[in-house]
N, CA, C and O of each residue as an XYZ file, in Angstrom:
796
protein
N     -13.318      8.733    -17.692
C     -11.926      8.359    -17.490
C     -11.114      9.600    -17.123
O     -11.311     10.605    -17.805
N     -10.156      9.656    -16.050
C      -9.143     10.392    -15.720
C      -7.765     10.306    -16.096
O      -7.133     10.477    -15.054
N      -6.808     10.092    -17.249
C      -5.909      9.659    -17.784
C      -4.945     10.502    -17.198
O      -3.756     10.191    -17.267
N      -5.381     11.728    -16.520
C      -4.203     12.457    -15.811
C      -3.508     12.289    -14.753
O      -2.466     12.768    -14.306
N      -4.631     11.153    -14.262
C      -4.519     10.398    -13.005
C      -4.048      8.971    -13.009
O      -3.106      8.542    -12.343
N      -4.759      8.325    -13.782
C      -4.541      6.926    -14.024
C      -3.439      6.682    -15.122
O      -3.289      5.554    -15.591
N      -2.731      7.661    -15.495
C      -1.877      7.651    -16.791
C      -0.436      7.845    -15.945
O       0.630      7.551    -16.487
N      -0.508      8.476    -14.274
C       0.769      8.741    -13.958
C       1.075      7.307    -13.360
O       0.252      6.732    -12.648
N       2.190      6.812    -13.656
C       3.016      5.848    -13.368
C       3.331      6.040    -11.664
O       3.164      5.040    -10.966
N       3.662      6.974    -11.184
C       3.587      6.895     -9.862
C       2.454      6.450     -8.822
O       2.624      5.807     -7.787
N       1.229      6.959     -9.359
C      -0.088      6.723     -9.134
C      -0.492      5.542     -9.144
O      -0.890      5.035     -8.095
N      -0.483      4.849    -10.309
C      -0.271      3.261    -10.745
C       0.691      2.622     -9.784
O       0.317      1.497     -9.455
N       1.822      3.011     -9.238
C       2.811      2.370     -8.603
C       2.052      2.707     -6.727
O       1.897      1.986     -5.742
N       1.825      3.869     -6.971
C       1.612      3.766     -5.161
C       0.120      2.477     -4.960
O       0.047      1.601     -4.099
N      -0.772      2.747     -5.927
C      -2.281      2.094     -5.885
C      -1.450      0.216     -5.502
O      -1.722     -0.515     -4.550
N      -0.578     -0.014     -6.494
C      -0.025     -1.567     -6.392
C       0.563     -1.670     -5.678
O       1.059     -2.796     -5.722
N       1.124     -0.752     -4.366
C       1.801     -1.162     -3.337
C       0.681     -1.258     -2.045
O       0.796     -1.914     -1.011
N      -0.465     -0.352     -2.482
C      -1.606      0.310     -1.459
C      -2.439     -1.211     -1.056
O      -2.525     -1.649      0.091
N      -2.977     -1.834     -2.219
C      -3.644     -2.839     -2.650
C      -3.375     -4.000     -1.613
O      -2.204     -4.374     -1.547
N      -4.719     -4.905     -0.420
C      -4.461     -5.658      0.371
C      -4.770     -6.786     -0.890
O      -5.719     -6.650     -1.662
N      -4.142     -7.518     -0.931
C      -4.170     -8.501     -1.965
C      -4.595     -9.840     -1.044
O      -5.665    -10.434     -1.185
N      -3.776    -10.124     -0.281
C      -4.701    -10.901      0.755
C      -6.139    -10.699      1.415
O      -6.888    -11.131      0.540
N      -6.414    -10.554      1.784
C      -8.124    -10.456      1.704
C      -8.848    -10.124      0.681
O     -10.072    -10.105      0.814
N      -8.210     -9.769     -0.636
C      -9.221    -10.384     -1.811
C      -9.435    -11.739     -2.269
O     -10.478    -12.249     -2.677
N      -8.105    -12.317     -2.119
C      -8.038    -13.653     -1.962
C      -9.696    -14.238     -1.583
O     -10.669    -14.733     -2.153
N      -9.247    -13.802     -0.231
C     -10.051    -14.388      0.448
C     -11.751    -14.196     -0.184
O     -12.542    -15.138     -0.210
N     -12.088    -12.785     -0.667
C     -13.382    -12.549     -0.567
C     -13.939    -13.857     -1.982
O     -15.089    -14.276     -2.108
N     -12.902    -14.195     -2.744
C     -13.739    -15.128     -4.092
C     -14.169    -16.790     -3.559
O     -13.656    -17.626     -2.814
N     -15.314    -16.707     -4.347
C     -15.765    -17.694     -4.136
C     -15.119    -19.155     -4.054
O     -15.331    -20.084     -3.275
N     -14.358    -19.035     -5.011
C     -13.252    -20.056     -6.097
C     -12.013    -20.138     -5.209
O     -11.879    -19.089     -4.579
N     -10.796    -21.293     -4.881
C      -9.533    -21.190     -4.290
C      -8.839    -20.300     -5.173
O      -8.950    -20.435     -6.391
N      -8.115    -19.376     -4.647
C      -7.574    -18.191     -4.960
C      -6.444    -18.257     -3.959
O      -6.276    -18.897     -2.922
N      -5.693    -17.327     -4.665
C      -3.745    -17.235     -4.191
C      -3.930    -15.758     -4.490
O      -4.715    -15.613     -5.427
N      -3.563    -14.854     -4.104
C      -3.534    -13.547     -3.863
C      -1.742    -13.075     -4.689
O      -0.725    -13.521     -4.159
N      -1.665    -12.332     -5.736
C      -0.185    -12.237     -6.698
C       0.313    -11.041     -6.298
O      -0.254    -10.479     -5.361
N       1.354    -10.480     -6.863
C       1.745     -9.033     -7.342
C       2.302     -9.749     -8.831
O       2.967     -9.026     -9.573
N       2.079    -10.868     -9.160
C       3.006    -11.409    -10.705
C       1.741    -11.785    -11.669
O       0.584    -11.941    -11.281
N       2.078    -11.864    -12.619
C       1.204    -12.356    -13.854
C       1.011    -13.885    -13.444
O      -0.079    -14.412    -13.664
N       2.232    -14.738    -12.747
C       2.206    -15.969    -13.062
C       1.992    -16.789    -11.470
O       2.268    -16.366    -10.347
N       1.491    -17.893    -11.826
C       1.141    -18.625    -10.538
C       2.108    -18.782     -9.282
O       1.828    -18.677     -8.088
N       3.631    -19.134    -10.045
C       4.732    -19.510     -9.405
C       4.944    -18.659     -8.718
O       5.656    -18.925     -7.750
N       4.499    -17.396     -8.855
C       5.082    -16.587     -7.789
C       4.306    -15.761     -7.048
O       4.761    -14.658     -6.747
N       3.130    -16.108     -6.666
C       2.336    -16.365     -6.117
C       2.533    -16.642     -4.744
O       1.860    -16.187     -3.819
N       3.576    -17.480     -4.657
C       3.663    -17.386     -2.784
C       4.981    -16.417     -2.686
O       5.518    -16.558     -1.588
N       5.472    -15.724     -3.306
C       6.663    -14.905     -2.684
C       6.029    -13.921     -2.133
O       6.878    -13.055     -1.922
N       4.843    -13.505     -1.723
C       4.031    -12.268     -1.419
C       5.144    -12.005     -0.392
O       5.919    -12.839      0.074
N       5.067    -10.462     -0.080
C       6.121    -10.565      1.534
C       4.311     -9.821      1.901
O       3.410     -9.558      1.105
N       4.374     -9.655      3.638
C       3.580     -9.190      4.020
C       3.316     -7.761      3.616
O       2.217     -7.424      4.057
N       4.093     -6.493      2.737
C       3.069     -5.683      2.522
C       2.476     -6.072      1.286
O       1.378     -5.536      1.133
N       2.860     -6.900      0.248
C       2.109     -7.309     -0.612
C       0.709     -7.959      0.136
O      -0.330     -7.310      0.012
N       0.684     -9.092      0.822
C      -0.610     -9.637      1.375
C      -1.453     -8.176      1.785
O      -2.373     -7.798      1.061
N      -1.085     -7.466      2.909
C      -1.539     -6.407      3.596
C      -1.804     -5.104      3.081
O      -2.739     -4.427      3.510
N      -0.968     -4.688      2.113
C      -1.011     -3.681      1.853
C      -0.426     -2.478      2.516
O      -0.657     -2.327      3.716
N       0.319     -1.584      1.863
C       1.450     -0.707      2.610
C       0.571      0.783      2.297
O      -0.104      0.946      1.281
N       0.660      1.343      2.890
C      -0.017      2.919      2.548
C       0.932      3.212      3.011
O       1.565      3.563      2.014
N       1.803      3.398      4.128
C       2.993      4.564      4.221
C       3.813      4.607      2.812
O       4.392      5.571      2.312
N       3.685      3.234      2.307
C       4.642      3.476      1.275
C       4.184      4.083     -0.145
O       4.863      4.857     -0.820
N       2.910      3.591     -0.473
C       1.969      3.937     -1.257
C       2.144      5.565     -1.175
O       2.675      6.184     -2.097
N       1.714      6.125     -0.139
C       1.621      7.844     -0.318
C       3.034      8.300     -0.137
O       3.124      9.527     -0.156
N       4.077      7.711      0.020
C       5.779      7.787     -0.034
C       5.798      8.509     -1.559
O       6.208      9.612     -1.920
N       4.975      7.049     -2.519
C       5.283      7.391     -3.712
C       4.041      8.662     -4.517
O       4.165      9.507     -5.404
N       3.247      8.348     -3.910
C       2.175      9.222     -4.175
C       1.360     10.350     -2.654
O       0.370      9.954     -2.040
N       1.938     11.457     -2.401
C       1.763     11.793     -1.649
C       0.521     12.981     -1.342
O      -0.085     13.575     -2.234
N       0.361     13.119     -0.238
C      -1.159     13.985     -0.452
C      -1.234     15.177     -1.596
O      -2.213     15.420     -2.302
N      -0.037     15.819     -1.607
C      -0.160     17.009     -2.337
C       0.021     16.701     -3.806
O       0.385     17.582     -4.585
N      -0.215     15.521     -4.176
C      -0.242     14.690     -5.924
C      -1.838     14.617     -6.062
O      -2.574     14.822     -7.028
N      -2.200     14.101     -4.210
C      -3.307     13.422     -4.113
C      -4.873     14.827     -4.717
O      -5.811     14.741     -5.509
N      -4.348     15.947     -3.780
C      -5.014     17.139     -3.723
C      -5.697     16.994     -5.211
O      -6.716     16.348     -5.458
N      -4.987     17.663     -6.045
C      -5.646     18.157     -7.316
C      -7.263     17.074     -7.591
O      -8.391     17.445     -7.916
N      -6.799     15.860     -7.332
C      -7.748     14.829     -8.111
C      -8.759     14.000     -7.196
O      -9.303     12.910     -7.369
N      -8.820     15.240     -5.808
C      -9.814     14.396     -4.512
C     -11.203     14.762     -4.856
O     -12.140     14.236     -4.255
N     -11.440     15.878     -6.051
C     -13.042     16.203     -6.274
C     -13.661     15.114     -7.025
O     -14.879     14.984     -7.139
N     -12.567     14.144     -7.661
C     -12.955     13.686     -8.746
C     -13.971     12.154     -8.575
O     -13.693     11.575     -7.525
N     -14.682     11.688     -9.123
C     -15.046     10.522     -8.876
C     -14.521      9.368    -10.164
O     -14.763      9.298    -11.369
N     -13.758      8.613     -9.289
C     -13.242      7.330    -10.574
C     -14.331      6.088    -10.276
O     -14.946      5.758     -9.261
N     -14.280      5.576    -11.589
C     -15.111      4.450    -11.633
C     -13.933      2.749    -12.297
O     -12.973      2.438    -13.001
N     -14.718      2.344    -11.622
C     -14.372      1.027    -11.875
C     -15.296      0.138    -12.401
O     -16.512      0.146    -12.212
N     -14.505     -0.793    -13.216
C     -16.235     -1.045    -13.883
C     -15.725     -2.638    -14.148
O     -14.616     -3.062    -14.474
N     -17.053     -3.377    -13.862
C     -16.942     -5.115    -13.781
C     -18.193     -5.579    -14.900
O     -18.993     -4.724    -15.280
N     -18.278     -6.925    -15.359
C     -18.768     -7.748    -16.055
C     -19.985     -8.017    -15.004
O     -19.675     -8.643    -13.991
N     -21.581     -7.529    -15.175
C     -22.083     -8.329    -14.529
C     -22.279     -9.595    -14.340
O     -22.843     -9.785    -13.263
N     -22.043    -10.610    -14.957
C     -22.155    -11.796    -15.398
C     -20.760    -12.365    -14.429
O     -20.569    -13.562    -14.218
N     -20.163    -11.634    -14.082
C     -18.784    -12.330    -13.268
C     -19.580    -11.322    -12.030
O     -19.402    -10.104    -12.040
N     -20.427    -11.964    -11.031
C     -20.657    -11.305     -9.571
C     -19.439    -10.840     -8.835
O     -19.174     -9.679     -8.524
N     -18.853    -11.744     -8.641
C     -17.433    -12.366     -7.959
C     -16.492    -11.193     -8.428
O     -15.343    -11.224     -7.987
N     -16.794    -10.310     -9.150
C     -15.516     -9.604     -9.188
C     -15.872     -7.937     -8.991
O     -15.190     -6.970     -9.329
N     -17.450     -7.990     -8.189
C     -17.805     -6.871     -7.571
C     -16.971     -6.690     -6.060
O     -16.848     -5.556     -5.596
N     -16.443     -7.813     -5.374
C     -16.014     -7.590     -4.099
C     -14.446     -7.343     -4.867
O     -13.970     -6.417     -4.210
N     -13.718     -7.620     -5.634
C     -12.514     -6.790     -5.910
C     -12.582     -5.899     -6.150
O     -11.700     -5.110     -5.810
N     -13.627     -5.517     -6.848
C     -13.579     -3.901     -6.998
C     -13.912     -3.021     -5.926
O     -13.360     -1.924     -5.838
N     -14.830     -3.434     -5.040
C     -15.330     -2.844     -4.068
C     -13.925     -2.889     -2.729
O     -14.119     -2.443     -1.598
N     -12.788     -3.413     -3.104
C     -11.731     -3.800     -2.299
C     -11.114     -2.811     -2.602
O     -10.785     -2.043     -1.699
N     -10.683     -2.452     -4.285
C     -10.046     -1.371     -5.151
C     -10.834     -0.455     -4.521
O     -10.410     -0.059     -3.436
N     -11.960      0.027     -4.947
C     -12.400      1.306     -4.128
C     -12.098      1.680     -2.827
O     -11.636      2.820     -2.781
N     -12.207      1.054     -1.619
C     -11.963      1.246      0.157
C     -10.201      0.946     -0.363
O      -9.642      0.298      0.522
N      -9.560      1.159     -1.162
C      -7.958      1.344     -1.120
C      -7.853      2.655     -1.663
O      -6.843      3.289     -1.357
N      -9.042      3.408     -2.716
C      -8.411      4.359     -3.436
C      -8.889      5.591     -2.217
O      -8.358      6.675     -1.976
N     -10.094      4.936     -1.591
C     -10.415      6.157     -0.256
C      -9.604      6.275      1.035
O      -9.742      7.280      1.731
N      -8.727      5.252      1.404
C      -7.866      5.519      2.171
C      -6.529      6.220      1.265
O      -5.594      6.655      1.937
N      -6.439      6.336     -0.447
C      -5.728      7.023     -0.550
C      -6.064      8.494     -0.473
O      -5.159      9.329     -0.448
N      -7.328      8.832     -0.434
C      -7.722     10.031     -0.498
C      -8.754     10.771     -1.804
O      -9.031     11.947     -2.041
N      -9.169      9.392     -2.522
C     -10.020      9.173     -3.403
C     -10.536      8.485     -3.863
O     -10.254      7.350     -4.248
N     -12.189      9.608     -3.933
C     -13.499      8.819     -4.004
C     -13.652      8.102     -5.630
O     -12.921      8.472     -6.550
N     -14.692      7.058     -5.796
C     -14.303      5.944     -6.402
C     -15.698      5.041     -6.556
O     -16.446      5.168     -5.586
N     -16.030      4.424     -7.283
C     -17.527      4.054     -7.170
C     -17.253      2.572     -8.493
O     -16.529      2.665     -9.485
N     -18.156      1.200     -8.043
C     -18.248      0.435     -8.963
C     -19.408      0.771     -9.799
O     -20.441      1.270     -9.352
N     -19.180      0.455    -11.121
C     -20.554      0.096    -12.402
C     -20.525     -1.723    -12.928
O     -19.760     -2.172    -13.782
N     -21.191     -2.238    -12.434
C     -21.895     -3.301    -12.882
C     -22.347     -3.195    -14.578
O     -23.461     -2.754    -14.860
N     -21.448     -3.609    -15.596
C     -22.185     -3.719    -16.682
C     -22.283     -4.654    -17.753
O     -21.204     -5.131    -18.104
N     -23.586     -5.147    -18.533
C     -23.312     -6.321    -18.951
C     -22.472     -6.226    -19.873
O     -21.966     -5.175    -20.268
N     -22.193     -7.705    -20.424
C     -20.457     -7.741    -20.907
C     -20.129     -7.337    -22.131
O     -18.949     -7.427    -22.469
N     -21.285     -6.717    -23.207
C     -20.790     -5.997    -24.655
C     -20.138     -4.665    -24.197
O     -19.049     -4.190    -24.518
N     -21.608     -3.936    -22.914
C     -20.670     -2.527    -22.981
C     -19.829     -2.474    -21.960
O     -19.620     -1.379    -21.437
N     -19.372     -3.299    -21.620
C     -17.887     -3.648    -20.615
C     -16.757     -3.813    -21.414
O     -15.669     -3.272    -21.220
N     -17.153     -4.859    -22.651
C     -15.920     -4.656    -23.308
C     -15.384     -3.646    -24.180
O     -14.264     -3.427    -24.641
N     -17.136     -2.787    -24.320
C     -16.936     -1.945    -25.361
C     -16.125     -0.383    -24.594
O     -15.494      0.513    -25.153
N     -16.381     -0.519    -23.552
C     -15.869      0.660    -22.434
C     -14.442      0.026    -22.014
O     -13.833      0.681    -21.168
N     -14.035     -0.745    -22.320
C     -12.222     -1.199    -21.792
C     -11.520     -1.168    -22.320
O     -10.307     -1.067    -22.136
N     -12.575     -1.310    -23.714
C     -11.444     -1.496    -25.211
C     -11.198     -0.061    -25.413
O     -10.021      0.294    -25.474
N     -12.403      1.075    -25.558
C     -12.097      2.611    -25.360
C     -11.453      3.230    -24.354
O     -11.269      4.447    -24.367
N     -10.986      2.322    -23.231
C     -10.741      3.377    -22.149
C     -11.652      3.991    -21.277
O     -11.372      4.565    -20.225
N     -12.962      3.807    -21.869
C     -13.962      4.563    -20.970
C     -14.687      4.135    -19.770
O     -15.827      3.698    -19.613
N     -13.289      4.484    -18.608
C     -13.155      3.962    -17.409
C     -11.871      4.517    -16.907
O     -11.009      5.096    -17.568
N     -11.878      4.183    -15.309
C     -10.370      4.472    -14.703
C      -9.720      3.163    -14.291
O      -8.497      3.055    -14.378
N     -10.457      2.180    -13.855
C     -10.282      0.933    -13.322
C     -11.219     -0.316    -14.071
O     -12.379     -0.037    -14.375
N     -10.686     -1.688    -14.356
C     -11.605     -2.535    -14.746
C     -11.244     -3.804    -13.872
O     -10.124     -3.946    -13.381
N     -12.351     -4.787    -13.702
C     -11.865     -6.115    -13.137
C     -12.304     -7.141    -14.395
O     -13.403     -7.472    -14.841
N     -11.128     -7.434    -14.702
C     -11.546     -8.784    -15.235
C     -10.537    -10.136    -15.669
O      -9.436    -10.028    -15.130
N     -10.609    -10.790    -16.119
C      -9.768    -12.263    -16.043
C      -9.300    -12.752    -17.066
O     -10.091    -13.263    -17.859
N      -8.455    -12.747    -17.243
C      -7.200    -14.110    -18.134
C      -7.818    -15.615    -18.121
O      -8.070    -16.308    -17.135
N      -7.929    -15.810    -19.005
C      -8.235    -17.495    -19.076
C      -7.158    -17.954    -19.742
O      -6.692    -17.396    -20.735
N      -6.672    -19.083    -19.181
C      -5.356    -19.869    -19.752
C      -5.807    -20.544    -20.099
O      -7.026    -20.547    -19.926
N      -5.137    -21.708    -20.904
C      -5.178    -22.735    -21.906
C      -4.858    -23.611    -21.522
O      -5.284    -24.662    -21.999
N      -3.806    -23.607    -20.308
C      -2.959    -24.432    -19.790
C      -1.806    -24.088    -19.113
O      -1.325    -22.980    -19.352
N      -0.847    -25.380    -17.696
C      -0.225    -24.731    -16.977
C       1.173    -24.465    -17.741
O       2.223    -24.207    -17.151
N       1.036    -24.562    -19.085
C       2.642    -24.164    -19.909
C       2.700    -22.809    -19.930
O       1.903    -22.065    -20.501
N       3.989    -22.390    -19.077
C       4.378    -21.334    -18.848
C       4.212    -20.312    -19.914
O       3.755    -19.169    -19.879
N       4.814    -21.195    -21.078
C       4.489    -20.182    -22.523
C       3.018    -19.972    -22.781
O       2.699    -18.958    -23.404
N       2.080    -20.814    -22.374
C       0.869    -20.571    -22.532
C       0.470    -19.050    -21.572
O       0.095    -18.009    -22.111
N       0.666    -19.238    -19.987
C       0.533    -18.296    -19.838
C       0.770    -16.913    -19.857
O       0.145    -15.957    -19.397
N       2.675    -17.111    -21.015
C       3.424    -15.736    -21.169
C       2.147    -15.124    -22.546
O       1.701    -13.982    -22.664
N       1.862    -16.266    -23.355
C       1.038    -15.803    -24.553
C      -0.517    -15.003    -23.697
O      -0.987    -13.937    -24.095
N      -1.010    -15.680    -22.683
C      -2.457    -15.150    -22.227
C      -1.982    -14.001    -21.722
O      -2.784    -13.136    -22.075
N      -1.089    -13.494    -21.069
C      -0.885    -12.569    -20.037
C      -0.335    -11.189    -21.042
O      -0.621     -9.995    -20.943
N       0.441    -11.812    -21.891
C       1.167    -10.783    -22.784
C       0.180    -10.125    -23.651
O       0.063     -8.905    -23.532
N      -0.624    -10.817    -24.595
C      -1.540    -10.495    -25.104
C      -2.856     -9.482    -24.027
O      -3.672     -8.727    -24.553
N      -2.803     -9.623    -23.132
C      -3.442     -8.411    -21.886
C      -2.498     -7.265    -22.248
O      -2.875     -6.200    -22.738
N      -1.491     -7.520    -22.019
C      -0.213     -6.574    -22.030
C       0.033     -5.789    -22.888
O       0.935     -4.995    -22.622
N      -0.712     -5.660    -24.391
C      -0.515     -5.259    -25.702
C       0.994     -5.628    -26.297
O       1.636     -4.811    -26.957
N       1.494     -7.002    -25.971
C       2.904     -7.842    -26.135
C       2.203     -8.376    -27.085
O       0.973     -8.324    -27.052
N       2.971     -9.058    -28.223
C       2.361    -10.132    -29.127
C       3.568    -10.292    -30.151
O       4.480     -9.487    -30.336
N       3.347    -11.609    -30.818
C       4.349    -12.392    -31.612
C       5.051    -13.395    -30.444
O       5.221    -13.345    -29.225
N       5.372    -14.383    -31.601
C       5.899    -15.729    -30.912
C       6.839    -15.753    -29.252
O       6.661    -16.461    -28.261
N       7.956    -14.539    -29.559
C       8.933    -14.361    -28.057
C       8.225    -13.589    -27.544
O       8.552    -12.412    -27.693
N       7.371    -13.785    -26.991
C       6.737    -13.075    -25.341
C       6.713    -14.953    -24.833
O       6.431    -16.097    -25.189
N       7.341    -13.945    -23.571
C       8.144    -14.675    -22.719
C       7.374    -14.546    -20.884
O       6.529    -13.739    -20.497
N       7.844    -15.304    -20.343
C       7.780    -15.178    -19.103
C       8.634    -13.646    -18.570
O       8.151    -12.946    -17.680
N       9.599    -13.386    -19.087
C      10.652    -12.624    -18.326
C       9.673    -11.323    -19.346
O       9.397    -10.258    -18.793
N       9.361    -11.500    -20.384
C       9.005    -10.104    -20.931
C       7.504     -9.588    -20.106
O       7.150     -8.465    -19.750
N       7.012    -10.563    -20.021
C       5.637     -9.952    -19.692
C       5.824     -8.996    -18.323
O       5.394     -7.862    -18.108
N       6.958    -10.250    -17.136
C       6.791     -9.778    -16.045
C       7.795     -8.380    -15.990
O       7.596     -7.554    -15.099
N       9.097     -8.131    -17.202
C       9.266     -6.658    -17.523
C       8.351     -5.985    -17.989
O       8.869     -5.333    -18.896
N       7.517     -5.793    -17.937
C       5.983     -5.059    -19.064
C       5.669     -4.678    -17.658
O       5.863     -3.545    -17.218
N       5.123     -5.779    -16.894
C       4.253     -5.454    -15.927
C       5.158     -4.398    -14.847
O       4.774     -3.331    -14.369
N       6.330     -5.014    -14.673
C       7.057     -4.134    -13.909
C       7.185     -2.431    -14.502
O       6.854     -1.363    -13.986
N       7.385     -2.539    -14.914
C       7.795     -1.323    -16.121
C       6.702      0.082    -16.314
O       7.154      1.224    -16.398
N       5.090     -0.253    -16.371
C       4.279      0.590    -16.477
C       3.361      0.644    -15.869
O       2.678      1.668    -15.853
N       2.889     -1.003    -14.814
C       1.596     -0.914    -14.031
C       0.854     -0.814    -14.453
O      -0.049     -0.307    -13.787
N       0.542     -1.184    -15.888
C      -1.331     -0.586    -16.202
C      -2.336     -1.798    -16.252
O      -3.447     -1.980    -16.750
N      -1.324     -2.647    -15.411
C      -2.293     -3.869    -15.385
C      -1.981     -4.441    -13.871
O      -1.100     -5.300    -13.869
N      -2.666     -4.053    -12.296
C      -2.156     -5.090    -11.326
C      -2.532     -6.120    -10.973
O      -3.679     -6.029    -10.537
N      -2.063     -7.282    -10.928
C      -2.509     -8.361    -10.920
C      -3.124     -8.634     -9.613
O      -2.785     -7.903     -8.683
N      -3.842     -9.425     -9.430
C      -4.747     -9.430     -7.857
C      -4.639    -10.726     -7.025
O      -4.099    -10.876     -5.929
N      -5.353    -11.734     -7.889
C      -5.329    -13.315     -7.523
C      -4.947    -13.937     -8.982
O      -4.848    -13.441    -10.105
N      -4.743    -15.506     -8.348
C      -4.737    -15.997     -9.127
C      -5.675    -17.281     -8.711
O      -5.356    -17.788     -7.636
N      -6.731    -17.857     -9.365
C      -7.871    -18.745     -9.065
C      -7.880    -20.163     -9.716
O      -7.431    -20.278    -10.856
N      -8.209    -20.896     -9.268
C      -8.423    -22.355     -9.889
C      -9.506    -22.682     -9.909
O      -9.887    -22.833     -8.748
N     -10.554    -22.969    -10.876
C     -11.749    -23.942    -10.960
C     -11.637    -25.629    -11.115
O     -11.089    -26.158    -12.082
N     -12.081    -26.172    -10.305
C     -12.112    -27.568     -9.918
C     -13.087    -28.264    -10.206
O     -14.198    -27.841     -9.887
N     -12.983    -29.335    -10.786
C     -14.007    -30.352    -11.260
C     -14.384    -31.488    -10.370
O     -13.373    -32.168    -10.192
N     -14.989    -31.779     -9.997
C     -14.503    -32.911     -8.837
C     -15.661    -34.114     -9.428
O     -16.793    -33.665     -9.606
N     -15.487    -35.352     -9.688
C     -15.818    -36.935     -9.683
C     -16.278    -37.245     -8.636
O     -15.830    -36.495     -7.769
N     -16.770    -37.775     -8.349
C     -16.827    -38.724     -7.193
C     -15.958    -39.962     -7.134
O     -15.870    -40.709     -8.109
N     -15.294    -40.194     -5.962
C     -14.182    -41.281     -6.085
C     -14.519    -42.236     -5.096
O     -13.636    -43.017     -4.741
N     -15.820    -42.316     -4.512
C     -15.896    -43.387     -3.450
C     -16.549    -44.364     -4.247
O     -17.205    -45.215     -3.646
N     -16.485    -44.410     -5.721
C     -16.906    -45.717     -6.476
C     -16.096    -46.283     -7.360
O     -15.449    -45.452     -7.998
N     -15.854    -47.604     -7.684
C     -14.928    -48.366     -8.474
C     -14.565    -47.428     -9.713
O     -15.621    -47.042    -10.214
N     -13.216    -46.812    -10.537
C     -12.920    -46.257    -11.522
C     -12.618    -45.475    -11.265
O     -12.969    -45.067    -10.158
N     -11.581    -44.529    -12.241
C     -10.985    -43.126    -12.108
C     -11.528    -41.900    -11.647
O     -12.662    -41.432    -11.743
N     -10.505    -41.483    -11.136
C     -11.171    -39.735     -9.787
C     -10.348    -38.888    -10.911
O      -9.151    -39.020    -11.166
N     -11.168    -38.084    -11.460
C     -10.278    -36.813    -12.233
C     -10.415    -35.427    -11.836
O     -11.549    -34.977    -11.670
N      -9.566    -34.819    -11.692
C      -9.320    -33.594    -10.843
C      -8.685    -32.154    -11.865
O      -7.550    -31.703    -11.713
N      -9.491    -31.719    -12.680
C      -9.034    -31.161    -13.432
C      -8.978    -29.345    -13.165
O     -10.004    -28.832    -12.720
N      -8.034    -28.647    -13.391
C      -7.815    -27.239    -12.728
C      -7.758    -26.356    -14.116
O      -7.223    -26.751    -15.152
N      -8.327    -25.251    -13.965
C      -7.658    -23.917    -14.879
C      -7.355    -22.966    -14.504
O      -8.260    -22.270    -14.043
N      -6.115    -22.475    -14.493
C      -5.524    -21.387    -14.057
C      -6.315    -20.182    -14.450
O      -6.627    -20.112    -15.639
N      -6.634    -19.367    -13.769
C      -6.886    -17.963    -14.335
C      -6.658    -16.817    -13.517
O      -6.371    -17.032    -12.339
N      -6.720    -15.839    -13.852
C      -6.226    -14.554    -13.136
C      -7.037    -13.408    -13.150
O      -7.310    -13.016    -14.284
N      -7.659    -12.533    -11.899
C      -8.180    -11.612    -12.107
C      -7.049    -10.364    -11.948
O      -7.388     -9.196    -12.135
């Protein structure tokens, strides 16, 4: 882990402006909406450098000579093998941190010492997912906040998305739906059931 790097708030801020969020979308298997928010609803306000991704603005805020000190370094990012699907976000995160000017590499690991390396910190980057409960907003202020190190009853919609605004140590990427599908070309009910989740 590089905390000198990944700890500056500017750094964190240029990487979430850098980030093509649209074509990660695209790379998951699952229907996916591409965010800069914790929450679904806002989800389509992307403007195009959110979809695309801005680097003039990105190195605006983080510029080569921030970049210098920390180009020897190699950061890692590290995914759940058991979630495949979230090797092409990371591998998306990496080809963003080398057009910022740093090198960057995924670790595939299974999911004790994934959690046991996220919960320590021992890492620069992680991919992994929010599971909701349901589409009640408070449900997802409780899933998202609790990511957030937020907790107790008022975490809110407005708090989380001040949290997130506020320090960046969490950017949100997509947001995904898993679908159940029936068959409905026979007599009786078609049920169509969704769960929100978020990488």
């Amino acid at each position: 882990a590089h905390p000198a790097l990944t700890g500056d708030l500017a750094f964190r801020t240029a990487l979430h402006r850098a980030l093509p969020r649209g074509s990660m979308a695209g790379a998951l298997d699952t229907p996916a909406m591409p965010t800069v928010r914790a929450f679904p609803d806002g989800a389509s306000a992307l403007t195009d450098d959110d979809r695309l991704g801005n680097l003039e603005q990105a190195r605006g805020v983080f510029p080569a000579a921030k970049v210098q000190p920390f180009a020897p370094l190699r950061l890692v990012v590290i995914i759940d093998e058991s979630r495949p699907e979230h090797r092409e976000l990371a591998e998306r995160v990496v080809r963003t941190l080398d057009k910022l000017g740093l090198q960057a590499g995924v670790e595939s690991l299974r999911a004790t010492e994934f959690a046991r390396r996220k919960k320590q910190g021992a890492c620069d980057f992680y991919i992994d997912h929010v599971a909701i409960g349901g589409p009640s907003p408070d449900l997802v202020a409780m899933s998202a906040g609790a990511l957030l190190g937020l907790t107790g009853k008022l975490v809110s919609v407005a708090a989380v998305e001040r949290q997130l605004e506020r320090d960046r140590t969490v950017l949100p990427l997509v947001h995904r739906g898993f679908e159940l599908h029936r068959r409905n070309d026979l007599r009786g009910w078609y049920f169509l059931s969704r769960m929100p989740n978020r990488a």
